[in-house]
C-alpha positions as CSV (number, residue, x, y, z in Angstrom):
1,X,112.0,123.2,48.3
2,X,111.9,126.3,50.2
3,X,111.2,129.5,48.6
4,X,112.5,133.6,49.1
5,X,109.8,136.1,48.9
6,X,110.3,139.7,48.7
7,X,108.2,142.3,51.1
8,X,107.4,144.5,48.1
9,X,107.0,147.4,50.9
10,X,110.3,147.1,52.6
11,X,112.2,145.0,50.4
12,X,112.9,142.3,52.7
13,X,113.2,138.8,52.0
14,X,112.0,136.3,54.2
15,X,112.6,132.5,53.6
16,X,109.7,130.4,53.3
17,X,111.6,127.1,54.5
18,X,108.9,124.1,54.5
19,X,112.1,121.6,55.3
20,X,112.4,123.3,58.2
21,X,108.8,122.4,59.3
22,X,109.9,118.6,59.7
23,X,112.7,120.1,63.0
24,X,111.6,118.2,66.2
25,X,111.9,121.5,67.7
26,X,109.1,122.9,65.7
27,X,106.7,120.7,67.1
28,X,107.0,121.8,70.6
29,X,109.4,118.5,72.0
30,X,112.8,120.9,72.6
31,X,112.9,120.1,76.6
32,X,111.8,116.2,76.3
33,X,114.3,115.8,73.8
34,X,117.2,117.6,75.7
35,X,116.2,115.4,78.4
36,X,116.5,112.2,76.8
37,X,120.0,112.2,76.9
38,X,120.6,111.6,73.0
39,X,122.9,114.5,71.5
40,X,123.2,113.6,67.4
41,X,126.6,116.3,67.9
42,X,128.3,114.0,70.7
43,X,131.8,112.1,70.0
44,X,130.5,108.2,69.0
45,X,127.0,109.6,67.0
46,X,128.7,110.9,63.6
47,X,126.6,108.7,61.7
48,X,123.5,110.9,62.9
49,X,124.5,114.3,61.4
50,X,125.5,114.7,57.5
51,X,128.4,113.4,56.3
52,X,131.4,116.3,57.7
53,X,132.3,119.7,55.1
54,X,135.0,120.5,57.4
55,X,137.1,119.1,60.1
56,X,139.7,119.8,62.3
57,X,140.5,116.1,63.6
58,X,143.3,113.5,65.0
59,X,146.0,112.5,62.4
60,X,144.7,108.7,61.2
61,X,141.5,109.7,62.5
62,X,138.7,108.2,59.1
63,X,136.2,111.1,58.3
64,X,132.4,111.0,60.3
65,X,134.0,108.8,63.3
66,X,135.4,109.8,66.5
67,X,139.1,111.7,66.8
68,X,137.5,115.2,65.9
69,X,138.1,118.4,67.1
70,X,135.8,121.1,65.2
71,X,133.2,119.4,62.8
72,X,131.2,120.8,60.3
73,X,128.4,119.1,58.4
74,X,124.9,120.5,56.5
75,X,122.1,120.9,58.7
76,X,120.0,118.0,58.9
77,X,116.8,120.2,58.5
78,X,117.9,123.5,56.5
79,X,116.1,126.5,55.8
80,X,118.2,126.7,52.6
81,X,119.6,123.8,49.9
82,X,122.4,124.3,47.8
83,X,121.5,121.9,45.4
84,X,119.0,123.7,42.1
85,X,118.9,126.9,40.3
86,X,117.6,130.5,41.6
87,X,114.8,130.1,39.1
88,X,114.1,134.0,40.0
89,X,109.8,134.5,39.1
90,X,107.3,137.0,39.6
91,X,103.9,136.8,40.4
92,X,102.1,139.8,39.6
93,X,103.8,142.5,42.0
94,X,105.6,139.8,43.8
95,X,109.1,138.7,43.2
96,X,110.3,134.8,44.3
97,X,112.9,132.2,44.1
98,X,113.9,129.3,44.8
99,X,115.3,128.9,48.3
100,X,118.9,128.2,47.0
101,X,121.7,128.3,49.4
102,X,124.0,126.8,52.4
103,X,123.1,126.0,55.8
104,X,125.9,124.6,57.9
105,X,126.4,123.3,61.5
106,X,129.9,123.9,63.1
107,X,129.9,121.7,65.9
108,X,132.9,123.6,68.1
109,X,133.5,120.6,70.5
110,X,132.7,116.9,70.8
111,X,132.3,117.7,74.5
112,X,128.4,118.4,74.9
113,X,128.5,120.2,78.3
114,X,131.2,122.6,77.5
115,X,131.0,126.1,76.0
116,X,133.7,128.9,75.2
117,X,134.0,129.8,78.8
118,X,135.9,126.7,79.2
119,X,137.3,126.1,76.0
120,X,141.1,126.2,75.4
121,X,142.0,129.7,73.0
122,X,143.2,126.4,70.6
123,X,139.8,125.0,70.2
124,X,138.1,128.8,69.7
125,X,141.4,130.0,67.2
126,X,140.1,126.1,64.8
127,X,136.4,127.4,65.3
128,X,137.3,131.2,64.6
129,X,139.6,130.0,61.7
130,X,137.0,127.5,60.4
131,X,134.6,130.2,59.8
132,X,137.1,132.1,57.6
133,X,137.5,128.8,55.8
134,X,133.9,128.5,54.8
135,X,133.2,131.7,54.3
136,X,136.1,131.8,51.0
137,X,134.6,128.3,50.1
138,X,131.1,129.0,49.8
139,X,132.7,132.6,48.3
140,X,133.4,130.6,44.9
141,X,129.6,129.6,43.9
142,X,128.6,132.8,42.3
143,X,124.7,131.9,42.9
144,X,125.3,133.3,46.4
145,X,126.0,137.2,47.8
146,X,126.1,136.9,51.4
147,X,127.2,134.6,54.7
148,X,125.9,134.7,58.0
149,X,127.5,132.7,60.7
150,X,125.6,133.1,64.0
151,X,125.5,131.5,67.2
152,X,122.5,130.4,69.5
153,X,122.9,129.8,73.3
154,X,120.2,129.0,75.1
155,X,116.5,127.9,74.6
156,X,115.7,131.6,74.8
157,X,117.8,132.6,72.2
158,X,116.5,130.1,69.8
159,X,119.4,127.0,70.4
160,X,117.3,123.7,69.7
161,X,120.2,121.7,70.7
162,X,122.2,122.1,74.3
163,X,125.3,121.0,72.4
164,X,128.0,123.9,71.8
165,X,127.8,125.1,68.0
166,X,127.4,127.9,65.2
167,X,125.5,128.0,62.5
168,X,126.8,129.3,59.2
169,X,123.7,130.6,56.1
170,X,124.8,131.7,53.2
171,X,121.8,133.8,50.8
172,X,121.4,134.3,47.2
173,X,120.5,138.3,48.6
174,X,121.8,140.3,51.0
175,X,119.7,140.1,54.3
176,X,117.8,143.8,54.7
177,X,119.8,144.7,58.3
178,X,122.8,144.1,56.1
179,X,122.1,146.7,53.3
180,X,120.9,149.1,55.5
181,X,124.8,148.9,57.5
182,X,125.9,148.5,54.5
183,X,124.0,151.6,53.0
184,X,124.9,154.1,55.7
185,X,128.9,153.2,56.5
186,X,128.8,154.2,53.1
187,X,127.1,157.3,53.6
188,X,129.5,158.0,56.1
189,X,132.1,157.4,53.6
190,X,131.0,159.6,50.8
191,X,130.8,162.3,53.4
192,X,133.8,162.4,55.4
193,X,136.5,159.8,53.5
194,X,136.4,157.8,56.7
195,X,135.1,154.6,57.7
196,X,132.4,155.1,60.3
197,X,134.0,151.9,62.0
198,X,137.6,153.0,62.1
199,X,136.0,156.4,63.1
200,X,134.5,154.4,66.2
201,X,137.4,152.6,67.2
202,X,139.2,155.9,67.6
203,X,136.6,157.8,69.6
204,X,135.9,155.0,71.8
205,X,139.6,154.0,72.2
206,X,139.9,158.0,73.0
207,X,137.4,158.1,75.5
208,X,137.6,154.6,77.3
209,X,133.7,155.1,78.5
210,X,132.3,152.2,76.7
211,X,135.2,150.1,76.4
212,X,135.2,146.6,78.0
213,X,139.0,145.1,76.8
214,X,141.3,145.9,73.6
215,X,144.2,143.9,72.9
216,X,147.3,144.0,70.4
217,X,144.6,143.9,67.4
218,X,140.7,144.0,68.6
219,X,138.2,145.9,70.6
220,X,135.6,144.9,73.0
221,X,133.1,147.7,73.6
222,X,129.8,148.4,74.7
223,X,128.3,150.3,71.5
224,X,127.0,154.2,71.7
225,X,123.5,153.0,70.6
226,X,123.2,149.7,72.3
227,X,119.8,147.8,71.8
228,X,120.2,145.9,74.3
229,X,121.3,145.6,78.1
230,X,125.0,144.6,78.4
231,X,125.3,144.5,74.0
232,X,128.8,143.9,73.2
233,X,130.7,144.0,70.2
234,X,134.0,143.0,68.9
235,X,135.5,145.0,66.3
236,X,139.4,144.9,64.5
237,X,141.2,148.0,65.4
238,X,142.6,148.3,62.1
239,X,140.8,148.5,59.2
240,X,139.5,145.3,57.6
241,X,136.3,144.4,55.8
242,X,136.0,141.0,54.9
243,X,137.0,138.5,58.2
244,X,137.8,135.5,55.6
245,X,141.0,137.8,55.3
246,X,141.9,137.1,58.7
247,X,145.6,136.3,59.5
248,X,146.8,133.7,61.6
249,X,148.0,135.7,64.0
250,X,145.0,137.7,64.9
251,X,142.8,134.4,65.1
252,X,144.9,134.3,68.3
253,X,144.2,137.7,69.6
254,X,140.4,137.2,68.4
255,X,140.0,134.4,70.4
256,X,141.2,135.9,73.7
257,X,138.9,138.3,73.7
258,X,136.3,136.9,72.2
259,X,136.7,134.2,75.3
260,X,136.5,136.8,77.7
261,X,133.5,138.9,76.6
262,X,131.8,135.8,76.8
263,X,133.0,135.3,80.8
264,X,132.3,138.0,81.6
265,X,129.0,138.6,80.5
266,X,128.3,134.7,82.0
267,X,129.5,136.2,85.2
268,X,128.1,139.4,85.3
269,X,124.4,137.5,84.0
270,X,124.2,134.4,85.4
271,X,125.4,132.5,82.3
272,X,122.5,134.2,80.2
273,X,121.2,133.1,76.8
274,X,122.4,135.0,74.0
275,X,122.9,135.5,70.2
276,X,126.6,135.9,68.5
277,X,126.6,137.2,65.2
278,X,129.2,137.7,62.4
279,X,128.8,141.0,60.6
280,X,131.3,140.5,57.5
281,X,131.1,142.1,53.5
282,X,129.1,140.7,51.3
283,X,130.6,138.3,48.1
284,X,128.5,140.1,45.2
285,X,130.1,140.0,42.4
286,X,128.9,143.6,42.0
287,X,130.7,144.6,45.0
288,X,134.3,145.6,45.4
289,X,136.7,142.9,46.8
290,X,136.9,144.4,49.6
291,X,135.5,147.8,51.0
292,X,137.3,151.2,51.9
293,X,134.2,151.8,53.9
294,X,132.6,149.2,55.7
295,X,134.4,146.7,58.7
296,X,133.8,143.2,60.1
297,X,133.0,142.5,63.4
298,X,131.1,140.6,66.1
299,X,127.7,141.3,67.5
300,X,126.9,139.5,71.1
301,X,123.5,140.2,72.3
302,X,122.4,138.5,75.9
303,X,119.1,138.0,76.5
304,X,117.9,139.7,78.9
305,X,114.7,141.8,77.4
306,X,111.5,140.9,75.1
307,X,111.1,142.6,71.7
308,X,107.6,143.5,72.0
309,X,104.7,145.6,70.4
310,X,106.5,148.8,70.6
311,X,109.4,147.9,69.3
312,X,107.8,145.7,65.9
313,X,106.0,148.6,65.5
314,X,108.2,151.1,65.8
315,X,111.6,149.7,64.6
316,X,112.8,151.3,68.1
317,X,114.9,149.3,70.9
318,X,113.9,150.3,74.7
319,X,117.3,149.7,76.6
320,X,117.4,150.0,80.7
321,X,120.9,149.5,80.8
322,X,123.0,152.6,80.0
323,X,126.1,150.6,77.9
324,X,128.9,153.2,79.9
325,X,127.4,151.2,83.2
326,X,127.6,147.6,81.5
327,X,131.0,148.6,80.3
328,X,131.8,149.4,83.4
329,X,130.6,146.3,85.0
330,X,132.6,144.7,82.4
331,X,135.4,145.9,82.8
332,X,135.9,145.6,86.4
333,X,134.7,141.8,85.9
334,X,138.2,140.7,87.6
335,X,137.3,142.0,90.8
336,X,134.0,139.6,91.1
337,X,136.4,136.7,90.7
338,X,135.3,135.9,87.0
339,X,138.5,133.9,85.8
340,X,140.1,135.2,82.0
């Protein structure tokens, strides 16, 4: 089973995963294997994956065949297992567990070539709203705090399979870059009464230098502090802090834009690799049900630099892309013929 370990320095916990260690992908077979032509996500190959969580499928349709729409199913090699107890030890100054938790696939289309760029706002509203789903599911098992749903998109951003889908882990802790967004939207809060997320929204909204889009209910900007060239993220322009709250109608609104950040950044890149992460509350039963100070939203980060030796070091990010340009960029994406 795999274990968590805590830094003792830092307090970061880091998931010794030995399953993990059996992934093809590990082994250095990634390309051969993309290459083969066998995709265990593709319509007619159900029987390869775990049997499904979640599905969105045809009426009539019997679970783990054909007919589906969204599919989700545990990951075949997980860095985390639901199944035992927490079993929390110490050895000497060192603090363990067991590596207790979920680790989910949501597969977002039986088509294996196809991504959000050409998706139908349908299919990315069932994805969106499946992600709310399993977030309030795997809410009810008190053994866990936190849920991360990410997405990887390209080799280089660490996708072992070509096939579009998420990946959803849920912890037993909350993840360090958490606590420490966590820790100082809360700072802000004790200070000024304000959540620093609402308080961004406005001055962004105000200003209109970093914004990319905004619609009836979200905001696609370019943030002040951006790590990365062409960073993007999504944030509700009212205030909410837990996104398995989401209503039905903003799915809708979500899904628009969330289509067209990711068009144009393919446009503006050269369909680039990137990571898409979920920034939502935590579950903790220590925690409020929801949070007058902190907000949900969506991180996208292309690939487009290395994280070297300064920036381990240092904890710094060296960005060459000033994010009022690549909101710019973005914004005038229309012109360059980049269909929305």
């Amino acid at each position: 089973m795999s274990e968590l370990r805590k830094d003792p320095i830092v307090d970061r916990w880091v998931i010794i995963a030995t399953e993990r260690g059996k992934r093809p992908s590990d082994f250095g077979t990634t390309k051969s294997e993309k290459k083969s032509g066998f995709c265990p996500f593709c319509y007619g190959n159900e029987d390869k994956t775990p049997p499904e969580i979640r599905v969105i499928r045809e009426p009539g349709t019997p679970p783990n065949t054909p007919g589906w729409r969204v599919r989700v199913v545990a990951n075949k090699f997980p860095a985390l297992q639901v199944e035992g107890d927490l079993s929390r030890t110490g050895e000497g100054i060192y603090d363990k567990m067991n590596g207790i938790g979920a680790h989910e696939v949501i597969i977002d289309s039986p088509e294996h070539n196809e991504d959000i760029p050409a998706f139908d706002l349908k299919r990315i509203e069932e994805v969106l709203w499946v992600y709310a789903e399993r977030i309030a599911d795997l809410k009810k098992d008190f053994r866990l705090r936190y849920v991360m749903i990410f997405r990887n998109r390209g080799e280089a951003a660490g996708a072992s399979l070509e096939h579009p889908h998420s990946q959803l882990i849920s912890t037993p802790v909350i993840p360090k870059r958490v606590t420490e967004e966590l820790d100082g939207a809360k700072r802000h809060y004790d200070l000024k009464e304000r959540c620093v997320f609402c308080d961004i929204v406005r001055q962004e909204l105000g200003s209109g230098d970093r914004v990319v889009e905004e619609n009836e209910n979200f905001l696609s900007l370019t943030p002040f502090a951006s790590r990365f060239p062409f960073e993007t993220w999504i944030i509700p322009k009212s205030h909410s802090s837990n996104y398995e709250f989401i209503g039905k109608g903003e799915v809708s609104h979500l899904a628009a834009i969330l289509k067209n950040a990711v068009v144009r950044l393919n446009g503006a890149l050269n369909n680039p690799p990137y990571n898409f992460i979920l920034h939502t509350a935590p579950f903790d039963g220590r925690f409020p049900v929801t949070h007058e100070y902190y907000h949900w939203h969506f991180e996208i980060m292309p690939i487009l630099t290395r994280v070297a030796g300064f920036e381990w070091g240092t904890g710094f990010f060296i960005n060459p892309m000033p994010p009022e340009e690549a909101a710019k960029f973005l914004r005038e994406a229309n012109q360059f013929g980049w269909g929305f």
